[in-house]
C-alpha positions as CSV (number, residue, x, y, z in Angstrom):
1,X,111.1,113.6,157.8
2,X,113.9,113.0,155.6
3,X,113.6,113.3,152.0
4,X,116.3,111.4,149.6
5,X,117.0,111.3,145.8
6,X,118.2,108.2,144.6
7,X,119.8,109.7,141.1
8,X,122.4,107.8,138.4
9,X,122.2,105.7,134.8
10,X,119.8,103.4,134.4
11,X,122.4,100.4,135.3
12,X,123.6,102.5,138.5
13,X,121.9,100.2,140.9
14,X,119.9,103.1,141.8
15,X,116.8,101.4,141.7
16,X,118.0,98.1,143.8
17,X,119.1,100.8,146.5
18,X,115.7,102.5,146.7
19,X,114.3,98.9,147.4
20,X,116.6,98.1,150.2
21,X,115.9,101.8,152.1
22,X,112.3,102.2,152.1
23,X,108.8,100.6,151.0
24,X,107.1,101.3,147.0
25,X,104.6,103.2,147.1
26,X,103.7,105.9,143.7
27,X,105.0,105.1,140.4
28,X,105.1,107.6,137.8
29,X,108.2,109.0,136.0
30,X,109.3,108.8,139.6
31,X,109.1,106.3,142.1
32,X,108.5,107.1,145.9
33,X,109.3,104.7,148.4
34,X,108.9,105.3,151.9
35,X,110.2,104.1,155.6
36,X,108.6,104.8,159.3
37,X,110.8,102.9,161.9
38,X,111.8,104.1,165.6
39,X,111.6,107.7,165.0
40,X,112.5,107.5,161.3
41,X,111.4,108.6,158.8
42,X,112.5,108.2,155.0
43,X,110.6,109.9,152.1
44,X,112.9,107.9,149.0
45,X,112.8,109.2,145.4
46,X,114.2,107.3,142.6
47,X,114.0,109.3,139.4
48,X,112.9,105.8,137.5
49,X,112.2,108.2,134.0
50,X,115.5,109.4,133.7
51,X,118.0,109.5,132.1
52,X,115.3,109.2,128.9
53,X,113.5,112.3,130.0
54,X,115.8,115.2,132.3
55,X,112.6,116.1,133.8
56,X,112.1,113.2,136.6
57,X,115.8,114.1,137.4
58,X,115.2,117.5,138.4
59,X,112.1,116.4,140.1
60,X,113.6,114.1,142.4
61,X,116.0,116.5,143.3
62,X,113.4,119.6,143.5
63,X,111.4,117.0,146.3
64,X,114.4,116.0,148.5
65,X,117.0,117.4,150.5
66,X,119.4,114.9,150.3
67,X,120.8,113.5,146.9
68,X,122.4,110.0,146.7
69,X,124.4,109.4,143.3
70,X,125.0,105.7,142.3
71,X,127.8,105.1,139.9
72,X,128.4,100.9,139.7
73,X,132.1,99.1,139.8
74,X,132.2,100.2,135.6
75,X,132.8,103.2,137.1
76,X,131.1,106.9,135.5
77,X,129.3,107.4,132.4
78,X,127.7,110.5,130.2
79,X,125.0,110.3,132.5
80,X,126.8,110.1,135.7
81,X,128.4,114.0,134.9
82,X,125.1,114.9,133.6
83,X,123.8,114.0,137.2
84,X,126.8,116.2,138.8
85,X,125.7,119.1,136.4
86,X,122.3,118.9,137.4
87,X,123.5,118.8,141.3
88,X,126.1,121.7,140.5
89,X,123.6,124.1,138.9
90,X,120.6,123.0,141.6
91,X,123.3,123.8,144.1
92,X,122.8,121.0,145.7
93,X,124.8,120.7,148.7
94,X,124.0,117.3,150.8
95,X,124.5,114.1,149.3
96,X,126.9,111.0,149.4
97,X,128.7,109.0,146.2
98,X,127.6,105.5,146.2
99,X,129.5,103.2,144.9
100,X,126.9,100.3,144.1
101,X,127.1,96.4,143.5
102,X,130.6,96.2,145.4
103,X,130.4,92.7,145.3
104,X,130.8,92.7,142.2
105,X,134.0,94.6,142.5
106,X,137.2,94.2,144.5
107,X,138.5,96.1,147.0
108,X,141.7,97.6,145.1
109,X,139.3,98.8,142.0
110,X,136.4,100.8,144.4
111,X,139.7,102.7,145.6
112,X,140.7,103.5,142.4
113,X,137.0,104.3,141.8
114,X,136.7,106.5,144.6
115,X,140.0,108.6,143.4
116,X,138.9,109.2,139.9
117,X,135.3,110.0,141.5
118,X,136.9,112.1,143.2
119,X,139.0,114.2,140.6
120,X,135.9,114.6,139.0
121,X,133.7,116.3,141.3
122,X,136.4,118.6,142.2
123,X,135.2,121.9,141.8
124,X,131.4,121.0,142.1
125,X,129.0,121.0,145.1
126,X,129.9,117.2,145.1
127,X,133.5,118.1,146.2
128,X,133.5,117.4,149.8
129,X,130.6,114.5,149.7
130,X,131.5,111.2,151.5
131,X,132.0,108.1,149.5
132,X,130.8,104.7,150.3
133,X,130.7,101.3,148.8
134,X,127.6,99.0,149.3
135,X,125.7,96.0,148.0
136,X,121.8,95.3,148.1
137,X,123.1,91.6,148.1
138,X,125.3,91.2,151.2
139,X,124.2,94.3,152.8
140,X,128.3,96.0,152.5
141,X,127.7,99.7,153.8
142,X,124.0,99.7,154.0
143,X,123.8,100.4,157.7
144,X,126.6,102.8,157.6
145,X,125.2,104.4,154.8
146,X,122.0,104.5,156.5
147,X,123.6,106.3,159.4
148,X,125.3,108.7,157.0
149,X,121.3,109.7,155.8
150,X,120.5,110.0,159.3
151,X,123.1,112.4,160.5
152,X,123.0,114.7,157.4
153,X,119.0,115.0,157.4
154,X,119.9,116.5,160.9
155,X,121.8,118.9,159.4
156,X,118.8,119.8,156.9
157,X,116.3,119.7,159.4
158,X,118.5,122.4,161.4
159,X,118.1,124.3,158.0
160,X,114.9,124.2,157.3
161,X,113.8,125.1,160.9
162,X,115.6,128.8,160.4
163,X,112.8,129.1,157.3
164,X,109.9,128.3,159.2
165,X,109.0,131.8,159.5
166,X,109.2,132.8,156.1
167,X,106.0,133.2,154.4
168,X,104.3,129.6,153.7
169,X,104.9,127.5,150.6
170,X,103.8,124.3,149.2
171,X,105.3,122.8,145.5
172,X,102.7,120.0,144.6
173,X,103.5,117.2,143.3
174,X,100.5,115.0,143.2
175,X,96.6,115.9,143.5
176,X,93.4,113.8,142.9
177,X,89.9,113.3,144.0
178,X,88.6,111.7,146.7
179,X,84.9,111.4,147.1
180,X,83.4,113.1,149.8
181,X,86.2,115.3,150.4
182,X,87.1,116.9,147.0
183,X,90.2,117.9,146.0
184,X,93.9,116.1,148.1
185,X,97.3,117.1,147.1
186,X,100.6,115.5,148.0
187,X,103.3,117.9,148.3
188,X,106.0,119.2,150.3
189,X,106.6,122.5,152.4
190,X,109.2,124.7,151.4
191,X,109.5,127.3,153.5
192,X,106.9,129.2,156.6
193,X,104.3,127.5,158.2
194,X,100.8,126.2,157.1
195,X,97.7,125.8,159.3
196,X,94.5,124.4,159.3
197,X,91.7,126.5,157.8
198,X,94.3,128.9,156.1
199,X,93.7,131.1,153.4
200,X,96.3,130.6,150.5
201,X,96.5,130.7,146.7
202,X,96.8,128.3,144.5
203,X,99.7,129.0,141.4
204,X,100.1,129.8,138.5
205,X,96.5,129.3,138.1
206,X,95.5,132.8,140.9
207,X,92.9,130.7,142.9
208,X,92.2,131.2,146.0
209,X,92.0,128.0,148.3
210,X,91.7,127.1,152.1
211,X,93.6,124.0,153.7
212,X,90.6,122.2,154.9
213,X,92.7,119.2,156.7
214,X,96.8,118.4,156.8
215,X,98.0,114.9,157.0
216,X,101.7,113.8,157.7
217,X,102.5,110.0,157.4
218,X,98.4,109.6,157.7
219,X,98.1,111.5,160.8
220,X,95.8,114.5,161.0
221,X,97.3,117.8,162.4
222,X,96.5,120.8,162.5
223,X,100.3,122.8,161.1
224,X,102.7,121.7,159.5
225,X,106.4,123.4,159.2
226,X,109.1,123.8,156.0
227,X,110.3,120.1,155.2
228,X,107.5,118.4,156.2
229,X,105.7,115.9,153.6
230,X,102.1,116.5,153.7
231,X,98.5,115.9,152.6
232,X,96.4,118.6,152.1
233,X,92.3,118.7,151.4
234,X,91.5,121.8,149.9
235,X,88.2,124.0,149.7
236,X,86.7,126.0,146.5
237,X,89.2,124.2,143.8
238,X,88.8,121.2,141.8
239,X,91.4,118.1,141.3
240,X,91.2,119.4,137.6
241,X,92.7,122.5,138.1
242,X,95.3,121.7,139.4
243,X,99.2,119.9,138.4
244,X,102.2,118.9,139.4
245,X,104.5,121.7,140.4
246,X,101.8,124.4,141.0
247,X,102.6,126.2,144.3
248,X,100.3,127.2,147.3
249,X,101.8,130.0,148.7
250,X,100.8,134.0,149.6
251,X,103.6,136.1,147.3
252,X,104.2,134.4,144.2
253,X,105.0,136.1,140.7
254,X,103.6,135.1,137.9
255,X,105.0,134.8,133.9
256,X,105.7,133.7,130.6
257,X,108.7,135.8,129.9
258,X,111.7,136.3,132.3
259,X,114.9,138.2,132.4
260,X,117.8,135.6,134.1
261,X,121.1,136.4,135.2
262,X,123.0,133.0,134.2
263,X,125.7,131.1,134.3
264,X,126.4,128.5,131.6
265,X,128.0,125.0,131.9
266,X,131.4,124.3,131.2
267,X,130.3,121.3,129.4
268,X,127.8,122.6,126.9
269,X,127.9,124.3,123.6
270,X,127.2,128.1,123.0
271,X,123.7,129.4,123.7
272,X,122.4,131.4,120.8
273,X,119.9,134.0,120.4
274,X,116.6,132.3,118.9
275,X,117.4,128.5,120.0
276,X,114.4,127.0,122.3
277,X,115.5,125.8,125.6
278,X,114.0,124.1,128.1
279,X,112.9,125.9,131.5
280,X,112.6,124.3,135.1
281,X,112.0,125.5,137.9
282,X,110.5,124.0,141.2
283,X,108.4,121.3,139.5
284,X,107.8,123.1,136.6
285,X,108.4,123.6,133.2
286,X,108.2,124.8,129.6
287,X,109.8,125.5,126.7
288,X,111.5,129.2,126.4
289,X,112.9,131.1,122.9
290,X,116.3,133.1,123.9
291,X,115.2,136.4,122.3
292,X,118.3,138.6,123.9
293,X,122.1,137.6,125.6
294,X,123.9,140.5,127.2
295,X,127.3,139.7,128.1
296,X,129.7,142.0,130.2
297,X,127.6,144.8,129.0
298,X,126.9,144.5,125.3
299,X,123.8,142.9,122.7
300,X,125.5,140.2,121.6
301,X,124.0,136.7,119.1
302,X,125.5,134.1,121.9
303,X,127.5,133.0,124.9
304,X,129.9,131.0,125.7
305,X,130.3,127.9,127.7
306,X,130.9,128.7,131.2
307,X,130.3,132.4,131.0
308,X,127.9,134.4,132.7
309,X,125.1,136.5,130.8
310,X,121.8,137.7,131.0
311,X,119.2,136.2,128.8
312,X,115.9,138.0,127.8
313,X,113.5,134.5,127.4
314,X,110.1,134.4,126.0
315,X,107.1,131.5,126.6
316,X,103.8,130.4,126.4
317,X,102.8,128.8,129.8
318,X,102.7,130.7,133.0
319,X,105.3,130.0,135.6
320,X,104.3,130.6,139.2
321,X,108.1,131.7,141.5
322,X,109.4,133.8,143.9
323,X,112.9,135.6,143.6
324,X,115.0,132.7,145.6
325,X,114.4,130.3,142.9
326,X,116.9,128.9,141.2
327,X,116.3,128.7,137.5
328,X,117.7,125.6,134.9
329,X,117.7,126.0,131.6
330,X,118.1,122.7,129.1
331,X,118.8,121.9,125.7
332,X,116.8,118.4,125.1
333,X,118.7,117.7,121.6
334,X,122.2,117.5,123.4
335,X,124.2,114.5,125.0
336,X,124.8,116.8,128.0
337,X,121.3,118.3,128.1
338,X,121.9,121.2,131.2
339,X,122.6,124.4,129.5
340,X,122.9,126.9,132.7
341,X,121.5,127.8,135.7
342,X,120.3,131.7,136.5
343,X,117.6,133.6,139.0
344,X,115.5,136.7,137.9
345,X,117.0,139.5,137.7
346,X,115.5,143.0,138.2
347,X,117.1,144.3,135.0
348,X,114.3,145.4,132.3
């Protein structure tokens, strides 16, 4: 399975897109859409909440392994470079520029588009992503951009195979009840193996749960490997207890407070000690206090943009993660609301 963010402004086209490549299925603060044809198939998330809320952004792109950033002939906005901070800091590497509603535009202006797109990204994980003009009305690019999807979710699916033997790990992203079975959870496998009748546990809530049945596109089977999209019926927990983002997995580590090695955005403002922040990671979130910076070996009251620090962060909501996680940190009162990205670090 391929799995594909459709991310941009809310007049990006992004939504149009997501129409044309696959079939609506759950709305929430993101939209799934999916497509099973010849071989194929497309798991399609539009991150329909954003850019109002940050947090269906970095959900779409915490789902998928392939992002697909629409910018319209108008050409780039604030939220267009918010999307390419958000793909810089999740490292982000596989994705294609679209250049959507190119009927609307003419040929000379998507070239100047695709230059300026271009000097732009420069320096990001964007930098060497291929460009390509469509339109959901005449069809322009959609079969070549389909084949572009194709080919690159080859390359992830080479990828993901090498992590199959890694210990096994599901991020939810939807559960609920279904009578006679008990509680079913949508979600996708990040890395390992899991099987049928295995023992895991649920986080951050430490429960202890066994995968009853696995579905993939409404198929029983009996394993299921990193990448795959599945549906899981699990024993000796309830639908209640359990939320988008919480992970099933063997070696998690569980907090409120964390320790980050980080590196800030060029395009923010300073981070002080004492402002609240933001915290994603996975699928989830919650707000953090900066209590401590330590920059290049000294206590110091803030950092500057596009430095690297550590920052000592305190909480109130456990955080279930393991030490390949990639942490981002957000100030929700700013036009550019990504702050800095870090991982744990081992330093008390």
């Amino acid at each position: 399975m391929t799995k594909v963010a459709i991310i941009g402004g809310e007049q990006s086209g992004r939504t149009a897109l997501a129409s044309k490549l696959g079939k609506k299925g759950n709305v929430s603060d993101v939209t799934m859409y999916d497509f099973a044809k010849s071989g194929t198939v497309l798991m399609i998330v539009d991150a329909t909440g954003y850019p109002k809320h940050v947090k269906p952004l970095v959900t779409a792109l915490n789902l998928t392994d392939i992002a697909l950033l629409c910018i319209p002939p108008t050409g780039p906005d604030v939220y267009t470079g918010e999307c390419i901070v958000a793909l810089d800091m999740l490292g982000c590497r596989h994705g294609v520029v679209v250049l959507t509603k190119s009927d609307l535009a003419y040929s000379s202006a998507l070239d100047e588009l695709k230059k300026r797109i271009k000097k732009i990204t420069t320096g990001t994980v964007l930098e060497n992503w291929d460009q390509i003009a469509v339109s959901t009305t005449t069809f322009e690019g959609m079969e070549e951009l389909k084949k572009m999807i194709d080919s690159t979710g080859e390359k992830v699916d080479e990828e993901l195979a090498r992590s199959n033997e890694l210990s096994p790990r599901v991020v939810i992203d939807q559960v609920f009840n279904v009578t006679g079975i008990g509680c079913v959870v949508l979600g996708v496998v990040k890395q390992g193996t899991i099987h049928v009748k295995e023992k895991m546990t649920m986080m951050p809530v430490d429960k202890t749960v066994e995968i009853r049945s696995i579905q993939m596109h409404d198929v029983d089977v009996k394993s299921a490997v990193a990448g795959a999209r599945v549906g899981l019926a699990l024993k000796n927990i309830q639908s209640k207890d359990v939320d988008r983002g919480y992970v099933i997995s063997k070696n998690e580590i569980v907090t409120k407070d964390f320790t980050l090695n980080c590196t800030l955005s060029r395009f923010t403002k300073h981070v002080a000690v004492g402002v609240m922040l933001h915290l994603f990671v996975g699928l989830q979130s919650a707000p953090v206090r900066v209590e401590k910076i330590v920059a290049n070996g000294d206590t110091v009251d803030y950092a500057r943009f596009g430095s690297e620090c550590i920052l000592t962060l305190s909480g109130s909501k456990n955080i279930a993660h393991i030490g390949l996680d990639r942490f981002i940190l957000a100030n929700l009162d700013e036009t550019q609301r990504f702050v800095a990205y870090g991982f744990c670090s081992q330093i008390p």
